[in-house]
OpenMM code with the backbone's topology and positions (N, CA, C; nanometers):
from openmm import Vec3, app, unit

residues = "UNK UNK UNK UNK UNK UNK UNK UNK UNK UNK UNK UNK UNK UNK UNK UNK UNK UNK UNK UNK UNK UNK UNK UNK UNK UNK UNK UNK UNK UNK UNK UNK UNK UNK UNK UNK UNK UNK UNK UNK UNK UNK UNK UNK UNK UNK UNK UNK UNK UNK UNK UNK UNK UNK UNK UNK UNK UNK UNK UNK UNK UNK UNK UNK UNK UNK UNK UNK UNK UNK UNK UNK UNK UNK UNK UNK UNK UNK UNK UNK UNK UNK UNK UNK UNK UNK UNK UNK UNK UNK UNK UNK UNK UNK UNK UNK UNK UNK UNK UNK UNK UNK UNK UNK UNK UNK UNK UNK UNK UNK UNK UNK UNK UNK UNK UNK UNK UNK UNK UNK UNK UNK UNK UNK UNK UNK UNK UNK UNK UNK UNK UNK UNK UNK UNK UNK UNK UNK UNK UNK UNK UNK UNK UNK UNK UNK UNK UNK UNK UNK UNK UNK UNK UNK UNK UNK UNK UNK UNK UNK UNK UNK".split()
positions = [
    Vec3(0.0838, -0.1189, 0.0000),
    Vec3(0.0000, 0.0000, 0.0000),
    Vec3(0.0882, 0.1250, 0.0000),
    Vec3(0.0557, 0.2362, -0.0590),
    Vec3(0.1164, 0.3599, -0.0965),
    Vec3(0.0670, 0.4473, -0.0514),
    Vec3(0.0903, 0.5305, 0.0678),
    Vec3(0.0406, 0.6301, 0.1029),
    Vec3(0.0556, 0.7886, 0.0174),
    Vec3(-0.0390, 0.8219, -0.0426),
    Vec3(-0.0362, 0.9652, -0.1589),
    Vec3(-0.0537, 1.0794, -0.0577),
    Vec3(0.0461, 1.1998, -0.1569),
    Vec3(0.0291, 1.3250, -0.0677),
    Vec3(-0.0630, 1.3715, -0.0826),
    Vec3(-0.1287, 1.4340, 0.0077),
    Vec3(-0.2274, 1.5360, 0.0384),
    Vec3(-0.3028, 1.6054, -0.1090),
    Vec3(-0.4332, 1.5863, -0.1344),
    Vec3(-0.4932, 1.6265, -0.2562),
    Vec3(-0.4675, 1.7383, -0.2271),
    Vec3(-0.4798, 1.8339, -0.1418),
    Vec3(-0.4706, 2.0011, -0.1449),
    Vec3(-0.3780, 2.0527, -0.2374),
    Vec3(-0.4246, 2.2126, -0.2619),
    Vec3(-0.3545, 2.2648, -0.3255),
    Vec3(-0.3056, 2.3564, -0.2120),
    Vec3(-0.2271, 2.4348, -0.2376),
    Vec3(-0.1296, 2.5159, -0.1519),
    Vec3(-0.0670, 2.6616, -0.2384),
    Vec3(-0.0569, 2.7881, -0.1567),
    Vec3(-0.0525, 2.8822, -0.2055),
    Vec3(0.1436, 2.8430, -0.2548),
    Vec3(0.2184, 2.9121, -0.3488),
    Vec3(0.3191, 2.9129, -0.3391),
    Vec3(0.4103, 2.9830, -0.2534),
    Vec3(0.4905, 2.9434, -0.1715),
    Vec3(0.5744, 3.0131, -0.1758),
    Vec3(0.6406, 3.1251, -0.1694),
    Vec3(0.6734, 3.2698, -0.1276),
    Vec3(0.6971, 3.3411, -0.1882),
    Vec3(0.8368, 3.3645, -0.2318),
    Vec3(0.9539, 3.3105, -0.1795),
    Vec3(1.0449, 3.3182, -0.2318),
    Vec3(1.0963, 3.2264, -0.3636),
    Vec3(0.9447, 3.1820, -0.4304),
    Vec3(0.9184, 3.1153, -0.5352),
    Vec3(0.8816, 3.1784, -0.6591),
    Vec3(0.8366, 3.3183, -0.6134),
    Vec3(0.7848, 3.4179, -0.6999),
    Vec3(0.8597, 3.4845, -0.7933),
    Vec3(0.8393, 3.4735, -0.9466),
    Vec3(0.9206, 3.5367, -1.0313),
    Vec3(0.9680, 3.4095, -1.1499),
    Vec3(1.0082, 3.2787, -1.0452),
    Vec3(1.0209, 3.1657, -1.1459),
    Vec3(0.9156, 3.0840, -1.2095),
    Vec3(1.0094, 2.9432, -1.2809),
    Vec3(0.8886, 2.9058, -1.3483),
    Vec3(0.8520, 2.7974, -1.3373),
    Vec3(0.7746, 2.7651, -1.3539),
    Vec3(0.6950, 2.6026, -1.3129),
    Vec3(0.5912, 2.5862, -1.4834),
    Vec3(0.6234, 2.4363, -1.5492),
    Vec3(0.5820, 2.4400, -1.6570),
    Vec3(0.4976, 2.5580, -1.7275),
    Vec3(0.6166, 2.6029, -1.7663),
    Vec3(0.5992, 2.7032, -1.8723),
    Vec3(0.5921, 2.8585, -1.8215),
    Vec3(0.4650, 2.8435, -1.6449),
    Vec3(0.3834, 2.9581, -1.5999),
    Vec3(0.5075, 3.0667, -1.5343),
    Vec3(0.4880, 3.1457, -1.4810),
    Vec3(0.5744, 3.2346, -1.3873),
    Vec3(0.4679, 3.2360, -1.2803),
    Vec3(0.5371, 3.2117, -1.1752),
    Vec3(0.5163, 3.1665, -1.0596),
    Vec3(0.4711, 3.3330, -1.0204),
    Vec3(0.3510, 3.3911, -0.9915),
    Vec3(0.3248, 3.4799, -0.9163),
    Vec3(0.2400, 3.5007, -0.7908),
    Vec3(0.2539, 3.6174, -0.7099),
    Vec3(0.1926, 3.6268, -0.5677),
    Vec3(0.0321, 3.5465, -0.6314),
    Vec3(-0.0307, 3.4385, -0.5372),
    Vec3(-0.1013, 3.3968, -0.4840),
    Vec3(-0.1949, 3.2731, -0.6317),
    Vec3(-0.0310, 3.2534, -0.6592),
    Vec3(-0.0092, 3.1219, -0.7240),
    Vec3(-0.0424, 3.0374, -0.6765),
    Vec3(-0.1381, 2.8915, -0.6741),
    Vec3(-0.1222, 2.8210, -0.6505),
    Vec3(-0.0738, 2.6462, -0.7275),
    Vec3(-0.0931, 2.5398, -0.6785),
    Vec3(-0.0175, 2.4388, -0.6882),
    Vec3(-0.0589, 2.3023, -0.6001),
    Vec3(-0.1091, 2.2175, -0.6597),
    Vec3(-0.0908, 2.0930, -0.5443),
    Vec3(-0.0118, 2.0574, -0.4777),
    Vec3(-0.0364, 2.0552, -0.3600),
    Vec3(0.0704, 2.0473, -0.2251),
    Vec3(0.2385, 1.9710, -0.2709),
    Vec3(0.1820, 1.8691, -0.3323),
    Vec3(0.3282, 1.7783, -0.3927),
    Vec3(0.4332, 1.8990, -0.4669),
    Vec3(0.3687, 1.8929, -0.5804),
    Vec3(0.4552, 1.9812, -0.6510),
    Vec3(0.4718, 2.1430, -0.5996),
    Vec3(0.4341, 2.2067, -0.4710),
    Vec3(0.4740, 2.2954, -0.4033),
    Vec3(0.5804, 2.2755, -0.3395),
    Vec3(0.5490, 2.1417, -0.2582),
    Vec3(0.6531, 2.0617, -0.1566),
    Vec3(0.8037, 2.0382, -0.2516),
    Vec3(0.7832, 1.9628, -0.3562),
    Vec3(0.8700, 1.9644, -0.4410),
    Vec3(1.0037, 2.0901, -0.4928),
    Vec3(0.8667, 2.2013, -0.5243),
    Vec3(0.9511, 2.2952, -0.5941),
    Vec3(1.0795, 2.3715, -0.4403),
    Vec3(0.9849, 2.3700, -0.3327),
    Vec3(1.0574, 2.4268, -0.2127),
    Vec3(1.1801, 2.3228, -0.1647),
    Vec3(1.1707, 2.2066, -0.2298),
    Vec3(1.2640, 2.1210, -0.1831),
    Vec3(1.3687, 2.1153, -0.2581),
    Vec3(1.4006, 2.1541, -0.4005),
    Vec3(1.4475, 2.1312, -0.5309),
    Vec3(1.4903, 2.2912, -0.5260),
    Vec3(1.4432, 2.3642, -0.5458),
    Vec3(1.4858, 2.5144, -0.5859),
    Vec3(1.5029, 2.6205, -0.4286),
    Vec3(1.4381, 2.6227, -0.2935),
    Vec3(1.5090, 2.7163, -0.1800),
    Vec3(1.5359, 2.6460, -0.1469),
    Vec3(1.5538, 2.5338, -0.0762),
    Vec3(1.6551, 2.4407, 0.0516),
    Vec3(1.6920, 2.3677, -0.0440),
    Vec3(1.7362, 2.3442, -0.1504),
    Vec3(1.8403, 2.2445, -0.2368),
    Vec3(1.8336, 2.1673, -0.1814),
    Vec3(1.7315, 2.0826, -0.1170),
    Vec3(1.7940, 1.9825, -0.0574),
    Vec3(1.7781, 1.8388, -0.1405),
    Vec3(1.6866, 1.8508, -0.2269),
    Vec3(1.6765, 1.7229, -0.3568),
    Vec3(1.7557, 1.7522, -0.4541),
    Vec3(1.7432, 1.6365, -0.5361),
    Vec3(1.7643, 1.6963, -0.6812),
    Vec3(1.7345, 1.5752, -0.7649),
    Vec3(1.5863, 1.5483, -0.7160),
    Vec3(1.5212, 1.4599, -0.7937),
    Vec3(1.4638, 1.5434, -0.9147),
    Vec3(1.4817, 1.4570, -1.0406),
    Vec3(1.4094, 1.5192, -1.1509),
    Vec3(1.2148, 1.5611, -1.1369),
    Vec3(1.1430, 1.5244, -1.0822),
    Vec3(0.9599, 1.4908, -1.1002),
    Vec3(0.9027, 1.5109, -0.9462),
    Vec3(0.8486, 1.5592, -0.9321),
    Vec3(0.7743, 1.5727, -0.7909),
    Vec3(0.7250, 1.3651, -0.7800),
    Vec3(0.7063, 1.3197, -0.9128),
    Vec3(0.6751, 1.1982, -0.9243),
    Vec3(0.7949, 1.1516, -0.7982),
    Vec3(0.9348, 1.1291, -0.8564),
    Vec3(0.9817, 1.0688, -0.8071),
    Vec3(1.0485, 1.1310, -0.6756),
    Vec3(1.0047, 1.2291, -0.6389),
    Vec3(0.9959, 1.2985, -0.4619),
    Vec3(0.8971, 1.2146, -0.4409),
    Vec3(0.7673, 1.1514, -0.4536),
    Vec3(0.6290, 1.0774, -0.4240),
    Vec3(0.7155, 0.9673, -0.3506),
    Vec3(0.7725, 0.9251, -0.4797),
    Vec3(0.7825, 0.7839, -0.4485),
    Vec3(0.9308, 0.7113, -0.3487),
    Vec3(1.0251, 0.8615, -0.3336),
    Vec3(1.1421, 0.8663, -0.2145),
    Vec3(1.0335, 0.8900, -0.0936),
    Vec3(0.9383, 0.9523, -0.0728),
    Vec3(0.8943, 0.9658, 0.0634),
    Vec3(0.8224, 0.8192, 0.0977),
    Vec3(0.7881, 0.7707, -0.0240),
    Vec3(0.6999, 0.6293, -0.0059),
    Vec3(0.7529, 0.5254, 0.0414),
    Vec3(0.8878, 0.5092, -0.0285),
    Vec3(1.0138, 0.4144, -0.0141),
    Vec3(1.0697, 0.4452, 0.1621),
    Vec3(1.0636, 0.5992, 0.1860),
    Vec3(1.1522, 0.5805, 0.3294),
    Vec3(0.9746, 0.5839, 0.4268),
    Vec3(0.8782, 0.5667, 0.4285),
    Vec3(0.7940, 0.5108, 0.4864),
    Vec3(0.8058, 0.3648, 0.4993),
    Vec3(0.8653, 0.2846, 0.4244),
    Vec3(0.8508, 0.1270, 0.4049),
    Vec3(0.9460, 0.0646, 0.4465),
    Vec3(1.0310, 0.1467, 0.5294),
    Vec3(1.2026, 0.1420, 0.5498),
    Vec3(1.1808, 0.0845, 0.6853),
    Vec3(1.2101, -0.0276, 0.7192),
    Vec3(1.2292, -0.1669, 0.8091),
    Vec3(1.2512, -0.0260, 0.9716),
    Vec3(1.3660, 0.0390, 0.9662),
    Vec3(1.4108, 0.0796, 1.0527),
    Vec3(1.3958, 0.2809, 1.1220),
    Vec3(1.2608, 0.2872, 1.0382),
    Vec3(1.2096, 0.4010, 1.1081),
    Vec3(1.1986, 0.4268, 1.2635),
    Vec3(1.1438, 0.5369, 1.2599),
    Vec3(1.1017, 0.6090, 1.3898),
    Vec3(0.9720, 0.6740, 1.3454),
    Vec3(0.8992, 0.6190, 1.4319),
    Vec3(0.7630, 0.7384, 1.4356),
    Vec3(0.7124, 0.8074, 1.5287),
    Vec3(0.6871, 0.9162, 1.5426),
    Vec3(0.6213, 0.9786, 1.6444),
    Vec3(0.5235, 1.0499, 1.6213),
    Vec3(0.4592, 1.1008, 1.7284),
    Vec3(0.3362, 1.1300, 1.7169),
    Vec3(0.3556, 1.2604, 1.7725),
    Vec3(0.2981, 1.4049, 1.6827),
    Vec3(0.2688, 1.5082, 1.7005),
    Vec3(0.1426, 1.5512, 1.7051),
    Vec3(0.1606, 1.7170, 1.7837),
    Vec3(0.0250, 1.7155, 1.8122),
    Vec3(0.0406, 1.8992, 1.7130),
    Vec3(-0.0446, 1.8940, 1.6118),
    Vec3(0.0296, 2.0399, 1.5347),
    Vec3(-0.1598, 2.1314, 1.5330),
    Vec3(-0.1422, 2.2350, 1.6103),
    Vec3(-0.2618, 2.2688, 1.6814),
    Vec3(-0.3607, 2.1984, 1.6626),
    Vec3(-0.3670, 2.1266, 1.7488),
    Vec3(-0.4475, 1.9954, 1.8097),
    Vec3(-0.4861, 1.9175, 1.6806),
    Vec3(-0.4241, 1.9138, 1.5755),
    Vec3(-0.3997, 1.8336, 1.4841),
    Vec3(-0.3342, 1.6996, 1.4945),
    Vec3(-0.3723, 1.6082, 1.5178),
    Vec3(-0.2846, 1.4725, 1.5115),
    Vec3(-0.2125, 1.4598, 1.4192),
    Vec3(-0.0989, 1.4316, 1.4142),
    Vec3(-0.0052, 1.4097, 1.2855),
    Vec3(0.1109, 1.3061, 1.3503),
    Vec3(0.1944, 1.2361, 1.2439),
    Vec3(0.3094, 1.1361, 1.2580),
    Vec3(0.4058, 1.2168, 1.1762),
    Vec3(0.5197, 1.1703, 1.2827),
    Vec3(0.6308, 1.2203, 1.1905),
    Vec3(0.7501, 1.0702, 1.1333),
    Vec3(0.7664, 1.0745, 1.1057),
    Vec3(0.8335, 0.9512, 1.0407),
    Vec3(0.9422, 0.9832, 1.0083),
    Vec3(1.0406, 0.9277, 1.0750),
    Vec3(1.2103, 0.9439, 0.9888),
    Vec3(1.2469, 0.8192, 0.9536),
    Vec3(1.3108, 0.8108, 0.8309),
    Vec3(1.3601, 0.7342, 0.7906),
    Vec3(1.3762, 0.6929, 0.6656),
    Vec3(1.5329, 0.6017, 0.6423),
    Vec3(1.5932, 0.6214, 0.5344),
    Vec3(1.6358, 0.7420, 0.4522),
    Vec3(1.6731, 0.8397, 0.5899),
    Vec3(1.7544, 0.9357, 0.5340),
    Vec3(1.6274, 1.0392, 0.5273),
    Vec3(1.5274, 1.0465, 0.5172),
    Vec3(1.3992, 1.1128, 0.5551),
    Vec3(1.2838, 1.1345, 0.6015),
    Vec3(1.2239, 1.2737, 0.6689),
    Vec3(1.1591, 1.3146, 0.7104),
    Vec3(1.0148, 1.3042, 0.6582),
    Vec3(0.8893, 1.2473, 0.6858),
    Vec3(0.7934, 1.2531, 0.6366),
    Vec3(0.6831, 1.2735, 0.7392),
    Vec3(0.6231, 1.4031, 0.6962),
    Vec3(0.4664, 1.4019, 0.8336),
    Vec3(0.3613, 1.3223, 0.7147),
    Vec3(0.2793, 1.2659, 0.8478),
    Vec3(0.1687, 1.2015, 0.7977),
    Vec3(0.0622, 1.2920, 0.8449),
    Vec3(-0.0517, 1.2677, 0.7862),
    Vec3(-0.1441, 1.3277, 0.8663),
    Vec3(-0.3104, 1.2927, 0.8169),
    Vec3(-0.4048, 1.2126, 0.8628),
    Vec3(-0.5020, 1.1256, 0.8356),
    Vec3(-0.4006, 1.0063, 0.7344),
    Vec3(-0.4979, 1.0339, 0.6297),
    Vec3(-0.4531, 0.9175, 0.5397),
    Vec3(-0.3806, 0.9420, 0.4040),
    Vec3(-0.2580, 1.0684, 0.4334),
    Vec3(-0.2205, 1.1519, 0.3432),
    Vec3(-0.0751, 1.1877, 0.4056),
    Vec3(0.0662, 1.2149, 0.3282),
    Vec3(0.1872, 1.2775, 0.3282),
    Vec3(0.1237, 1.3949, 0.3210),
    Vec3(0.1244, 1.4486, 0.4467),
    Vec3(0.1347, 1.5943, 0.4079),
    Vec3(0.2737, 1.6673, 0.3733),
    Vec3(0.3715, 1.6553, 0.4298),
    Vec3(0.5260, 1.7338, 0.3630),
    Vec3(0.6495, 1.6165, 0.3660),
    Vec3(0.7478, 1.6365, 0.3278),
    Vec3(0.8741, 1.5094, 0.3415),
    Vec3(0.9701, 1.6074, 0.3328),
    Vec3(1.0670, 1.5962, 0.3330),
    Vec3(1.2224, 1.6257, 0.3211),
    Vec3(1.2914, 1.5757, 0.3974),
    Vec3(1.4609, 1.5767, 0.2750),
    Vec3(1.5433, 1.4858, 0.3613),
    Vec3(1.6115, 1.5223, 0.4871),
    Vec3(1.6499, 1.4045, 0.6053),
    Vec3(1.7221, 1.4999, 0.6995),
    Vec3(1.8069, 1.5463, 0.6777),
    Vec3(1.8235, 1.7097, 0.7701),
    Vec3(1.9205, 1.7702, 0.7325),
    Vec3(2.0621, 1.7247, 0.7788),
    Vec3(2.1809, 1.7810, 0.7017),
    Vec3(2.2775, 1.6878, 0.7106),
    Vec3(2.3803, 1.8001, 0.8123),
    Vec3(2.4665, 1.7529, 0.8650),
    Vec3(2.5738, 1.8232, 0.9810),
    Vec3(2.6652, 1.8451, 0.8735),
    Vec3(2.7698, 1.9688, 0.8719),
    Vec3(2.6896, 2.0851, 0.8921),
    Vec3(2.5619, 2.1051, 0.7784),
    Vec3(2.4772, 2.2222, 0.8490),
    Vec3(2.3567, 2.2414, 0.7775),
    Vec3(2.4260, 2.3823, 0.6490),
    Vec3(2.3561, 2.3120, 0.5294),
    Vec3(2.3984, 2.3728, 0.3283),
    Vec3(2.3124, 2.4820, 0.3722),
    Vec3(2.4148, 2.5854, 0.3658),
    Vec3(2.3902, 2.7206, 0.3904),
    Vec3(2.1750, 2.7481, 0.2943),
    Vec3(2.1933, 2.6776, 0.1449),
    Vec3(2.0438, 2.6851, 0.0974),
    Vec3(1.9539, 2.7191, 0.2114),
    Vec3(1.9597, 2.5455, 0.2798),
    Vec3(1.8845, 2.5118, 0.4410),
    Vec3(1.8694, 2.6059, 0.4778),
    Vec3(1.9764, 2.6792, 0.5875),
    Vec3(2.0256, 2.7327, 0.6815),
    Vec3(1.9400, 2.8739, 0.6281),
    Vec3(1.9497, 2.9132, 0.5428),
    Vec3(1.8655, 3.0424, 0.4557),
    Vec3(1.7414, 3.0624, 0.4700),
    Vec3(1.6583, 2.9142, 0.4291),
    Vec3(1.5363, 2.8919, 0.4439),
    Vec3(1.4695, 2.8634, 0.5519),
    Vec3(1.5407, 2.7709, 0.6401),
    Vec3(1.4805, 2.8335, 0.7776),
    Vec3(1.4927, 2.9471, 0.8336),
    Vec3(1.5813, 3.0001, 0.8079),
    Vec3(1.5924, 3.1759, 0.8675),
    Vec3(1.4627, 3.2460, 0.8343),
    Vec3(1.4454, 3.2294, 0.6481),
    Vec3(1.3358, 3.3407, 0.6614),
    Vec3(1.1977, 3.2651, 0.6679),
    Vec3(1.2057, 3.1517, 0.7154),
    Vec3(1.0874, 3.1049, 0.7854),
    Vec3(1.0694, 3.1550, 0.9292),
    Vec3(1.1305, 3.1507, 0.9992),
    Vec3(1.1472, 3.2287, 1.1318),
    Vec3(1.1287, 3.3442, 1.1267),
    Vec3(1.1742, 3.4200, 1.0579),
    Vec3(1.1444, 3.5613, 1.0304),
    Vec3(0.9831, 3.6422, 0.9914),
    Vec3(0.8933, 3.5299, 0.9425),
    Vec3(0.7591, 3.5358, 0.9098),
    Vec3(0.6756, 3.4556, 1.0063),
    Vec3(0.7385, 3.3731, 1.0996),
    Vec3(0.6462, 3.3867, 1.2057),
    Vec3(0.5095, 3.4960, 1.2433),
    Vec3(0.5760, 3.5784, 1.2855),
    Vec3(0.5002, 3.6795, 1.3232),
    Vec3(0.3892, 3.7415, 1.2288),
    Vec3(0.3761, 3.7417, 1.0610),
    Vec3(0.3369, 3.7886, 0.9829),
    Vec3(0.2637, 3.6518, 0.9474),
    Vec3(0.2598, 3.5246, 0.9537),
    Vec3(0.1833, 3.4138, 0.9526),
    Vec3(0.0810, 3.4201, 1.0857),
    Vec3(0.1201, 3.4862, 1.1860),
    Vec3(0.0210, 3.4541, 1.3071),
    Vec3(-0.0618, 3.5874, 1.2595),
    Vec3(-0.0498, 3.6669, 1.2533),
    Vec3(-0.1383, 3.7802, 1.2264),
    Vec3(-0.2311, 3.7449, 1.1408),
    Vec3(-0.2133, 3.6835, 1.0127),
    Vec3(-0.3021, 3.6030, 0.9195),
    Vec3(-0.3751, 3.5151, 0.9612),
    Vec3(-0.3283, 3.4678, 1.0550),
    Vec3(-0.3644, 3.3086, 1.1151),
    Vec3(-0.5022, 3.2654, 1.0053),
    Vec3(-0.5829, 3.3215, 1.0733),
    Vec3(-0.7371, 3.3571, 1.0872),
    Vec3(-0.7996, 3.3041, 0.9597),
    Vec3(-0.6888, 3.3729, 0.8471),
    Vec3(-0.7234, 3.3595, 0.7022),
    Vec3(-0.7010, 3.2714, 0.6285),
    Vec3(-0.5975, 3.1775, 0.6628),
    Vec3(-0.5469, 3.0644, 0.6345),
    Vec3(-0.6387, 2.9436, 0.6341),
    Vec3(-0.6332, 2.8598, 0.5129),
    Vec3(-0.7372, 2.7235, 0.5055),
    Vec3(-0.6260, 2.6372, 0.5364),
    Vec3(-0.7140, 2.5356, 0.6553),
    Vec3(-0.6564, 2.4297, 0.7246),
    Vec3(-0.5490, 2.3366, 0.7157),
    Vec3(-0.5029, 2.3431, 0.5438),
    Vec3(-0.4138, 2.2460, 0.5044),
    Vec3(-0.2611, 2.3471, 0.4792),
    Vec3(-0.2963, 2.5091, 0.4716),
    Vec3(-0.2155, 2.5650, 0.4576),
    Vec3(-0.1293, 2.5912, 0.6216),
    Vec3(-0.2281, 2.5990, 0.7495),
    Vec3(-0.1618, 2.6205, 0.8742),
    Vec3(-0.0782, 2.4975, 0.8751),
    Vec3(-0.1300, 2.3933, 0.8569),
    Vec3(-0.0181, 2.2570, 0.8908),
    Vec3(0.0942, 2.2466, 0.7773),
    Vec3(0.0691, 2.3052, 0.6825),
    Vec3(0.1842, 2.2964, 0.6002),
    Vec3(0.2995, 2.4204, 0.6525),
    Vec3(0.2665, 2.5484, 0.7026),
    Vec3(0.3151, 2.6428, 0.8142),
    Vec3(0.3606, 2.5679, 0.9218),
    Vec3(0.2840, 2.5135, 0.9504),
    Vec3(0.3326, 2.4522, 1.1067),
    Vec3(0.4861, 2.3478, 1.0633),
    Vec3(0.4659, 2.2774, 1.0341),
    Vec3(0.5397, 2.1985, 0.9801),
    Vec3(0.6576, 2.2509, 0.9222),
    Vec3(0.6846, 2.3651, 0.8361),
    Vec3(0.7719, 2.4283, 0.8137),
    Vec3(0.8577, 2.5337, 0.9017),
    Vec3(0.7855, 2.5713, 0.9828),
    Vec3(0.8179, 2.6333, 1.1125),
    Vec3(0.8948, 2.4909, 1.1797),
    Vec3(0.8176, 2.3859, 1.2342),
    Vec3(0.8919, 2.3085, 1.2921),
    Vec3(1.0184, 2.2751, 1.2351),
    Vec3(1.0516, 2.2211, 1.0831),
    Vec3(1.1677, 2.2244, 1.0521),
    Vec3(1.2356, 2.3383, 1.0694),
    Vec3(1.1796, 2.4493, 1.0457),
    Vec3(1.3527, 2.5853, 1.0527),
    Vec3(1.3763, 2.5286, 1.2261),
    Vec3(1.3078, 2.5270, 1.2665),
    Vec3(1.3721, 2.5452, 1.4316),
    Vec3(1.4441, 2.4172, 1.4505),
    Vec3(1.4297, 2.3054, 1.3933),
    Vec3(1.5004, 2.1832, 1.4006),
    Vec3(1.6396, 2.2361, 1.3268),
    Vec3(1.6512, 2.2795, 1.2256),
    Vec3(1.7543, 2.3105, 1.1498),
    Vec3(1.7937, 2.4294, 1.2060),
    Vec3(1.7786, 2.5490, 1.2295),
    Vec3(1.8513, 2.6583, 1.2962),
    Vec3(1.9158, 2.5882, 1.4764),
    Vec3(1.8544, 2.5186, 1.5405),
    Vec3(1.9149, 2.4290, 1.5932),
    Vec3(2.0458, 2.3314, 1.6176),
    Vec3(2.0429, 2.2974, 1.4623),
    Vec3(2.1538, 2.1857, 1.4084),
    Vec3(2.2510, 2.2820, 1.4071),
    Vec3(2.2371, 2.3792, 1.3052),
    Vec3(2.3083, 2.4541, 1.2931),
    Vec3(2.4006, 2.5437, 1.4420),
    Vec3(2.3090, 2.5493, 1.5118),
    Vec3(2.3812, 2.6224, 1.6498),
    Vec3(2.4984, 2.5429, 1.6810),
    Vec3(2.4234, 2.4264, 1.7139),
    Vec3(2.4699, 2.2927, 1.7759),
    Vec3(2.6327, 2.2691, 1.7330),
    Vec3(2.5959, 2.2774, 1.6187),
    Vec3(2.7715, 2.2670, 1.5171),
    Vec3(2.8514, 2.3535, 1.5416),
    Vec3(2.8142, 2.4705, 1.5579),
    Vec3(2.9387, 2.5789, 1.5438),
    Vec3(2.9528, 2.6128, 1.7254),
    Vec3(2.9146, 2.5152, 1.8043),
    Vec3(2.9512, 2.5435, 1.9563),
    Vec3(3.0108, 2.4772, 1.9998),
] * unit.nanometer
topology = app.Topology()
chain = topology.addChain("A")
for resn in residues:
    res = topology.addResidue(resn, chain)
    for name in ("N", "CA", "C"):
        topology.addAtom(name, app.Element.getBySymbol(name[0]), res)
């Protein structure tokens, strides 16, 4: 059995804005199915893939779900139940019966890309809570979740250079 990401679509990005995604130019309040959002943020600001197809990002998060020697845990992302799953080299939240985000773990030291992108995720904290309100349900947990990684990774990063 294959667990598929999240049917939602998802706003882009904004430090996505200006490029291109088949054919289009990516502009303010672009959207995108969650995969190929997840994708483009994984592939083009945190470099951290460099899989050719959001296809075959699908099917690396599928493969390290099936991986003998995970870890799972259980989060609670405003009172959202969710799993987080590591393994085989990556990160995958679950959430009902859907991947909501994946990426790989980050590696010691943390690729400055990373290190970038959680910064100005941290930095919009404050300008995401003010919105809160306005935000549809699949977009706060995809926030949440991205928030949780910068702080895991601005973390790593401390950790190393002390």
């Amino acid at each position: 059995m294959t667990i598929p990401f999240t049917p939602v679509s998802l706003e882009v990005d904004e430090a996505l804005w200006g490029g291109f995604w088949h054919g289009d130019v990516i502009s303010p309040g672009y959207t995108l199915p969650a995969l190929e959002s997840a994708f483009l943020r994984e592939t083009r600001l945190t470099e951290s893939i460099s899989l050719p197809t959001p296809a075959d990002y699908l099917a690396a998060l599928q493969q390290a779900l099936k991986t003998p020697a995970r870890e799972i845990e259980p989060v609670s992302l405003e009172n959202i139940a969710a799993q987080k799953v590591v393994g085989g080299g990556w990160v995958v939240w679950l959430l009902a019966e859907h991947i909501a985000a994946g990426y790989p773990r980050p590696p010691q030291p943390v690729p400055a890309p990373l290190l970038h992108y959680a910064q100005l995720i941290l930095s919009r904290r404050s300008q995401w809570r003010e919105a809160w309100h306005n935000y549809h349900p699949a977009a706060k947990i995809d926030r949440l979740i991205q928030l949780h990684r910068a702080l895991c990774v601005t973390n790593l990063s401390a950790t190393a250079t002390d």
